[in-house]
N, C-alpha and C positions, 0 to 999 in steps of 0.2 A: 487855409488859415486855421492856425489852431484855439479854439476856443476854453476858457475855463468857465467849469460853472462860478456863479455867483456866492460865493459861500464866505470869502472873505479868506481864504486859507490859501496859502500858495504850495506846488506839488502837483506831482500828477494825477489826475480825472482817477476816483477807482473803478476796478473792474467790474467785474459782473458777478453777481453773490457767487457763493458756491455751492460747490451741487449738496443737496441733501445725506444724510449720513445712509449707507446700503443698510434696511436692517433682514437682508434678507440672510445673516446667520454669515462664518465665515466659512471657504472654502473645503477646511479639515471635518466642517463639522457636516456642512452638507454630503461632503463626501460617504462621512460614517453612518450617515439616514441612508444615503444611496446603495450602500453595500448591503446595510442589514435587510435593506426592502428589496433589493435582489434576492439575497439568502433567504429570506421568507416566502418570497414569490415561489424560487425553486423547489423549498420544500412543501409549498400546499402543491404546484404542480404533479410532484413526483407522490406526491400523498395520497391525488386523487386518480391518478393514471396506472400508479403502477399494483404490480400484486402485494407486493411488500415494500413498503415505503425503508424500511430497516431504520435507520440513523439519521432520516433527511429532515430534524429540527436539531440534530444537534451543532450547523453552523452556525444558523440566525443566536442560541445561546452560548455559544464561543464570541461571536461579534460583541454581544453584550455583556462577557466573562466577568468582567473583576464586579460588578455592581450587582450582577444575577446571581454571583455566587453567596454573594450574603444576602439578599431576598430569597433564596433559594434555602437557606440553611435556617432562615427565620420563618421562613413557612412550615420546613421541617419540623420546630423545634415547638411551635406554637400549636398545630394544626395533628400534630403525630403522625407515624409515618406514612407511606402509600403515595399513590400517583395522586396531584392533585387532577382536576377539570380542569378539559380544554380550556375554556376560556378563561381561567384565574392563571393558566399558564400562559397563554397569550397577550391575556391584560397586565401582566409581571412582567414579562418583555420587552411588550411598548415602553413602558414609562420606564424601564431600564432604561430602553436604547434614548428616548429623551431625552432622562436623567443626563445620561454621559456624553451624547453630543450637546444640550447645554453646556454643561460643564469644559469641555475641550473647546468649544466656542469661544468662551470667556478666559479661558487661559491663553487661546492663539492671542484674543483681540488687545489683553493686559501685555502680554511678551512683545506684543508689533509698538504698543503704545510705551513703551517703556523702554524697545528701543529706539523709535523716533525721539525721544525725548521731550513728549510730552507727560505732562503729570499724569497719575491714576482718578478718575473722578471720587468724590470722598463722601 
């Protein structure tokens, strides 16, 4: 026997809420944190094992090209010339590679959203 609730409304029983929204970032963008932390893994690897590390930080900053290239040119231009320090080069990195996986995050989640046809939040 099929029962209705009591609600006054005629229709089928609804279902079961739905699941919560994933915010764990989307696929393009996780992927592009996975790659850059590879690239950085291998190059402290090869940094600290080998005799001559040579060019093994320059994937991790190709990963994060087009946003490190002008923090890059703004440090330059701010700071005058010369290698900066390890670590204001590594902390210019991170928050590139952030920066742009945010960003490509938000562009996959607007394109999916815009082709399912639902509206852009405002």
């Amino acid at each position: 026997m099929n029962r209705r609730p009591a609600t006054g409304r005629s229709g089928p029983t609804p279902g079961p809420d739905p699941a919560p929204p994933d915010h764990g970032g989307s696929p393009p963008a996780r992927g592009s944190l996975g790659l850059v932390g590879a690239a950085a893994a291998f190059a402290t690897a090869v940094t600290l094992f080998a005799p001559d590390p040579g060019l093994a930080w320059v994937l991790p900053a190709l990963c994060a090209f087009p946003l490190f290239l002008f923090v890059t040119l703004i440090h330059g231009a701010a700071l005058g010339d010369g290698q900066p320090a390890t670590w204001l080069f590594l902390t210019e990195l991170v928050l590139c590679v952030l920066t742009q996986s945010l960003a490509l995050g938000t562009i996959v989640e607007a394109s999916r959203g815009r082709l399912r046809g639902r509206p852009r939040p405002s």
